[in-house]
C-alpha positions as CSV (number, residue, x, y, z in Angstrom):
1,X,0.0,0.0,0.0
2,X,1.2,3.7,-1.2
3,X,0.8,6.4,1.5
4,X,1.1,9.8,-0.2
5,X,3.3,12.7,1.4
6,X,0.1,14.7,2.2
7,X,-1.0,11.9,3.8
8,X,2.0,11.2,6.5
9,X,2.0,15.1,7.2
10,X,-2.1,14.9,8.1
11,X,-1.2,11.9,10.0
12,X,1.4,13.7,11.9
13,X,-0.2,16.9,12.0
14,X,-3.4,14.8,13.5
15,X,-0.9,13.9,16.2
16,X,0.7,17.4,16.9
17,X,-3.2,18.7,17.4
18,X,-4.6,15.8,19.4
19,X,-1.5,16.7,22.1
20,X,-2.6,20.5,22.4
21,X,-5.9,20.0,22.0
22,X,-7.8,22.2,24.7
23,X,-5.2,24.9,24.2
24,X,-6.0,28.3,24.4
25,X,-8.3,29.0,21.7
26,X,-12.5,29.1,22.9
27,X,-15.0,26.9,21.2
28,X,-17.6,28.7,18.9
29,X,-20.9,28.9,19.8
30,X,-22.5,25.3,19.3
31,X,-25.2,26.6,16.6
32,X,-22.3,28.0,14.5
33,X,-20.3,25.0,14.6
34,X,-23.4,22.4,14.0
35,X,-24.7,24.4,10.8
36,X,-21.0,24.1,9.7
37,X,-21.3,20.8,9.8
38,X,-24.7,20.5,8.2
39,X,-23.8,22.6,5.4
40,X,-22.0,22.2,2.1
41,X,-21.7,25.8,1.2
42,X,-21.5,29.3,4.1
43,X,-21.2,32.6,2.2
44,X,-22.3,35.9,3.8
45,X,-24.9,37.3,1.4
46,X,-27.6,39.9,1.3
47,X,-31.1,38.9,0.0
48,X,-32.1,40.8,-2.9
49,X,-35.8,39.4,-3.2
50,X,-38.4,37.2,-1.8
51,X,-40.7,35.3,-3.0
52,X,-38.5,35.3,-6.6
53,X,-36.0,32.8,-8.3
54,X,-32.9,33.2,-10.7
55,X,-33.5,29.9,-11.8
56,X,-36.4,29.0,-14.4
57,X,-36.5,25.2,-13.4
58,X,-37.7,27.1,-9.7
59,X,-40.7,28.2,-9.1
60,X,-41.1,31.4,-7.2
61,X,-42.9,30.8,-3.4
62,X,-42.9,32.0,0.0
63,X,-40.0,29.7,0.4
64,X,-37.7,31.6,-2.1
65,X,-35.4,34.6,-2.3
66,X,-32.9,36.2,-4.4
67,X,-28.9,36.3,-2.4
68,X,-26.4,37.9,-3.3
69,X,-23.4,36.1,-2.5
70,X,-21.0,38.6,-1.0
71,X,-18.4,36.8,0.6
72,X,-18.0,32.4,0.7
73,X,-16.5,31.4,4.0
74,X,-16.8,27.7,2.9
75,X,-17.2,25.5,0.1
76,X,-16.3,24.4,-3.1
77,X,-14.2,26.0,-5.7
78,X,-17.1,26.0,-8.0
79,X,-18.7,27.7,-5.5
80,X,-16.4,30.3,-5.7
81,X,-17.5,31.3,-9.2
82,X,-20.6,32.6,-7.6
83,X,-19.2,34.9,-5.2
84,X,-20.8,38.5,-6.6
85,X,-23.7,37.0,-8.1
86,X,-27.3,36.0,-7.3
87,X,-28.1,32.7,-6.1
88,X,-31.8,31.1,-5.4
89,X,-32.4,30.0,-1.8
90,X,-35.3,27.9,-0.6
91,X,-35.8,29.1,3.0
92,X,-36.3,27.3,5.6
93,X,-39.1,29.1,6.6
94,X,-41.1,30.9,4.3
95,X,-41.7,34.7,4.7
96,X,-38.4,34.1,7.4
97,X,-36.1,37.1,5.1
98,X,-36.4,40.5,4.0
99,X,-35.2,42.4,1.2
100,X,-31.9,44.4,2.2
101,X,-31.3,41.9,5.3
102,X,-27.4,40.5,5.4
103,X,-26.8,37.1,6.9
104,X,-24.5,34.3,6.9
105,X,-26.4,32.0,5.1
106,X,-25.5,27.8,5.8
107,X,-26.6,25.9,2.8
108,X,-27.1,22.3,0.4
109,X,-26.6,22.5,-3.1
110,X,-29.7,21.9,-4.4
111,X,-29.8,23.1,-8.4
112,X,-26.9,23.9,-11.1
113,X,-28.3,25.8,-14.0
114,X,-27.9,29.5,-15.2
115,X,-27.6,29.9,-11.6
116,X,-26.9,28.5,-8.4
117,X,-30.0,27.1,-6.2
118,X,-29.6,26.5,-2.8
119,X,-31.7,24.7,0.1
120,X,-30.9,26.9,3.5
121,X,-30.0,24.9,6.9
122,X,-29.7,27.7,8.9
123,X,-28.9,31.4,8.8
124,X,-27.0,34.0,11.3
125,X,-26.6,37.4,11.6
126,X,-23.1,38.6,10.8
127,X,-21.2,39.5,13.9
128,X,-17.4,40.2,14.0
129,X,-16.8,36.3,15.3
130,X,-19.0,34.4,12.6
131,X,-16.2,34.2,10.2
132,X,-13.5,32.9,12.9
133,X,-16.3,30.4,13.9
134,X,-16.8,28.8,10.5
135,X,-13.5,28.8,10.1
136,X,-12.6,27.0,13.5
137,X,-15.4,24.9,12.4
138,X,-14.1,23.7,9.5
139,X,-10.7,23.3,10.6
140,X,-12.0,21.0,13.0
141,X,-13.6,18.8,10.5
142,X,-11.0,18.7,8.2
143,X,-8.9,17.5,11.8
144,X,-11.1,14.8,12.3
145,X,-11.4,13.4,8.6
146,X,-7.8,13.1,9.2
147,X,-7.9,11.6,12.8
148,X,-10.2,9.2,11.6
149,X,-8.2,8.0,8.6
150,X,-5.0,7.2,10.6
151,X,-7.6,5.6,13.0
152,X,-8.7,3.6,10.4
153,X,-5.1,3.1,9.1
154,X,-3.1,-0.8,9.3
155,X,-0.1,1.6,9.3
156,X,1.4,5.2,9.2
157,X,4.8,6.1,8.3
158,X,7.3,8.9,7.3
159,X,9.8,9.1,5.3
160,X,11.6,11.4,2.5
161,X,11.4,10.1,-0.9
162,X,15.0,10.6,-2.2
C-alpha cells in the first residue's frame, strides 16, 4: 500500500493537534459549529428578493429569495464562481427574510443551471466572530477526517522520498 506525502504530514499533523488539544483557543458557539457541519456551502450574502427565483426550473414561493453572495466562508471552488452574483435560496421558513437583510447563510446544493439554487439549513446574523467560527469549524472537521483515517489506518509512516 502507497501512502502519499500529504498523507503522512495529516497523520502527523493529527498527532501534533490531538497533544494540544484544549489549548487556548474558545470553542464557537455550538449553533455556528453544527450548521457548519450540516452545510455544504456558508457565504455571507444579502437577500435581494423574496418570493422570486434566478433559476427557471424554480418556481417562485414563499420559500424563495434572491442572495447575493457577498463573501463564501466555505465550500467548493465552483462555488467560488458565484461569489458577486445572485443565487436562489429555498428558506427554511417561508416569509423568514427581507429584502436588504445581510446574513451568513449555511446551505445544500440543491440546483446547477444559469444559476446557483440553494436549500438553506440555517442562517446567522453577521457579527465580528462568525467568520472565525466557521472557520474554526471547518478546521476541525478537516482535523477529524484526518484523525479518523490514521484511525482507520493498518499503518502510518514517514519518510523522504530521495
Amino acid at each position: 500500500m502507497r501512502i502519499s506525502r500529504w498523507t503522512v504530514r495529516m497523520a502527523l499533523l493529527a498527532a501534533a493537534f490531538g497533544a494540544v488539544a484544549g489549548g487556548a483557543s474558545a470553542q464557537p458557539p455550538d449553533r455556528v459549529e453544527s450548521l457548519t457541519r450540516e452545510a455544504d456551502l456558508v457565504f455571507r450574502g444579502t437577500v435581494q428578493r423574496v418570493g422570486a427565483a434566478n433559476l427557471k426550473a424554480v418556481t417562485p414561493g414563499d420559500d424563495t429569495a434572491v442572495v447575493r453572495i457577498e463573501e463564501l466562508l466555505r465550500g467548493s471552488m465552483e462555488a467560488q464562481d458565484f461569489v458577486g452574483r445572485e443565487v436562489t435560496v429555498k428558506l427554511r421558513a417561508p416569509r423568514s427574510a427581507k429584502p436588504g437583510e445581510q446574513a451568513v447563510f449555511f446551505a445544500d446544493t440543491w440546483l446547477w443551471g444559469e444559476s446557483l439554487g440553494l436549500v438553506e439549513v440555517g442562517r446567522v446574523r453577521p457579527g465580528s466572530g462568525v467568520r472565525t467560527q466557521v472557520a474554526a469549524a471547518s478546521q476541525r472537521m478537516r482535523e477529524n477526517d484526518v484523525r479518523a483515517r490514521v484511525a482507520g489506518s493498518d499503518l502510518v509512516v514517514t519518510g523522504r522520498v530521495v
